[in-house]
C-alpha positions in Angstrom: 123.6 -69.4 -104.7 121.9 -69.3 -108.3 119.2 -66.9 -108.6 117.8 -68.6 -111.1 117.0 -71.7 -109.3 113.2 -72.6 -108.0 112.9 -72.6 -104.5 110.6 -74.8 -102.3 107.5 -73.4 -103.9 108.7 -73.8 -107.3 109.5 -69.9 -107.9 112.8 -68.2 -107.7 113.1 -64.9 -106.2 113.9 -63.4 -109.8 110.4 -64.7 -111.1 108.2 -63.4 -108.0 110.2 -60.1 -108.4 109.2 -60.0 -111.5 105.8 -61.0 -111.5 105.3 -57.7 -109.1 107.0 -55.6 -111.2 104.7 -56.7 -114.2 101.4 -56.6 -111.9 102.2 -52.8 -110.5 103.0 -51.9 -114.1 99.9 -53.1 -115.1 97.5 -51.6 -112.2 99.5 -48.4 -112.6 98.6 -48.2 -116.6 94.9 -49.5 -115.8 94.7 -46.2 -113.2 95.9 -43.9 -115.9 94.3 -45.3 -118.6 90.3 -45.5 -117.0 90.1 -42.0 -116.6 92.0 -41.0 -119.9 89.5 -43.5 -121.9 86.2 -42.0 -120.4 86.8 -38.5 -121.1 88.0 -39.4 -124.5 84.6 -41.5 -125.2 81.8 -40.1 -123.2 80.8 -37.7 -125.7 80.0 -40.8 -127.8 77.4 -41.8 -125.5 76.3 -38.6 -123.8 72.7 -38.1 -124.7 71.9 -34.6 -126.0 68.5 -33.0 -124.5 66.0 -31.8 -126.9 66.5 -28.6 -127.9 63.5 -25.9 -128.9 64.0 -24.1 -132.2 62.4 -20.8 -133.0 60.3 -21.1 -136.2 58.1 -18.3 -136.7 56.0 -15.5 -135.3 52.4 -16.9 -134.9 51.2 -13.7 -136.5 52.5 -14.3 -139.3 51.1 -17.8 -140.1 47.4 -17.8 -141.7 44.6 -19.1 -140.2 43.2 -22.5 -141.4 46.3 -22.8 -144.5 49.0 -25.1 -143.9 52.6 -23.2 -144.4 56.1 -24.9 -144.9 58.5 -23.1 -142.7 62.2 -23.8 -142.9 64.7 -23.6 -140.2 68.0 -24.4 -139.0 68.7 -27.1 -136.5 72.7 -27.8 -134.8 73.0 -31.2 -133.6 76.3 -32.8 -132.1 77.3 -35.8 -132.9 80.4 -36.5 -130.9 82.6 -33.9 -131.0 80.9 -32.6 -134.0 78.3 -30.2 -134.1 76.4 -29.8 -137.7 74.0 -27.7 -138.9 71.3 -28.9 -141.2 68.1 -26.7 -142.8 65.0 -28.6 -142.1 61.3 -28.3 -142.9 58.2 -28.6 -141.3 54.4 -28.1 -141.7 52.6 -25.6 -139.5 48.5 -25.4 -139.7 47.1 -22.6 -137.1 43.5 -23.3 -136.2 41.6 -21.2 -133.9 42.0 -23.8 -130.8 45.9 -23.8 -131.8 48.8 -24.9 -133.8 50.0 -28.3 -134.8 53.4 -29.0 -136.6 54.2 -31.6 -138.6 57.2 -33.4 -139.8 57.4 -33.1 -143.3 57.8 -36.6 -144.8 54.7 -39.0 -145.0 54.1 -41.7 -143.1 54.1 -44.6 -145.2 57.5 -44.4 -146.5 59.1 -41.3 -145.7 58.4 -39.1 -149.0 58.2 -35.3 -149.0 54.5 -34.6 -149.8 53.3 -30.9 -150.1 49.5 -29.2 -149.9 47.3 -29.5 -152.7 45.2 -25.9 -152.2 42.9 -27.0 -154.8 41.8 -30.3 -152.8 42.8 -28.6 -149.5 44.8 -31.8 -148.6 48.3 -32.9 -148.1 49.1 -35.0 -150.6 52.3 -37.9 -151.2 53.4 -38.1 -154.9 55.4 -41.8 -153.7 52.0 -43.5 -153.6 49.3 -41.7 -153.4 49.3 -41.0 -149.7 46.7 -38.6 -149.0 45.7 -36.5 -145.9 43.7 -33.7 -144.1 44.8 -30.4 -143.0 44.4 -32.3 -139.7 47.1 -34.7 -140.3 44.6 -37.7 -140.8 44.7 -40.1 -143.2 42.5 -40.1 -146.1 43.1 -42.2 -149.0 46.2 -44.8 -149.8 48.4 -46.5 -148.3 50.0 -44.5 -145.2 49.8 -46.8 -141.8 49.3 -43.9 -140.0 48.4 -39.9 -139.6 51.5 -37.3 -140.0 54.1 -37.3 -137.4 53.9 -34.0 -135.4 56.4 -32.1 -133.3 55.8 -30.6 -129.9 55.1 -27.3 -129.8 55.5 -24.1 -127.6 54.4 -20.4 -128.0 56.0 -17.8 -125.9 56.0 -13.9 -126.3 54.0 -14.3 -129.7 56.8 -16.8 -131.3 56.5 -20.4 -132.2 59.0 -23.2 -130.9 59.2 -26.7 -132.4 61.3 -29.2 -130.6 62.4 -31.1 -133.7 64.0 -34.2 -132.4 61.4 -35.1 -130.1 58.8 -36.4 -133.1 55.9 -38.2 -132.3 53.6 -40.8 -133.8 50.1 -40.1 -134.0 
């Protein structure tokens, strides 16, 4: 008898045989492979939770001044985790503090405090604001963008990837 010959159906025993080896091989490599593939690329997608950065002892701010603080932030991107210095505004008032991003509103230029006016101001365009964050003259859209903020045990914490709009 040939092997090779179609039987009733129109497949030969050596085909079907075939066509199970090839469909085992394939759910066997699919089984590996699912598992293998997520761990590889979840970190891709994983969405990192805010995390608080200390920026300065309250004490040490003055009341009613805007100051530019510095600080480090480590974010991780993937598999990589970078560390970037970042800026940010921090005006302490007598009912509390407000932080705000440092780049105006209008189109994302570092401005810096004018203590002769007593206002932030944007050399891009003219963008001009209060210690307050609020607009006051040109073109920004919008007041400053500020971060949330925390005090605990006499120490300021900004969350810095949580910005918000005014």
């Amino acid at each position: 008898m040939n092997e090779g010959c179609p039987t009733e159906g129109g497949w030969s025993r050596r085909r079907l045989l075939a066509s199970f080896f090839w469909a085992a091989q394939a759910l066997v490599t699919a089984l590996i492979a699912t598992p293998v593939l997520g761990y590889l690329l979840a970190p891709l997608f994983r969405r990192q939770p805010p995390v608080d950065v200390r920026l300065v002892e309250v004490d040490a701010l003055p009341l009613d001044r805007p100051e530019r603080v510095e600080f480090v932030v480590r974010r991780r991107d993937g598999w990589v985790i970078e560390g970037g210095r970042r800026a940010a505004w921090v005006v302490r008032r007598a009912d509390g503090i407000r932080v705000f991003d440092p780049r105006c509103t209008h189109l994302g230029c570092a401005y810096h405090w004018d203590a002769a006016s007593s206002h932030f101001v944007c050399p891009c365009h003219s963008g001009v604001y209060d210690a307050d964050g609020r607009v006051v003259s040109g073109p920004p859209p919008r007041p400053l963008d500020t971060y949330p903020v925390r005090v605990e045990a006499g120490v300021l914490y900004v969350t810095p990837n949580a910005r918000r709009t005014a």
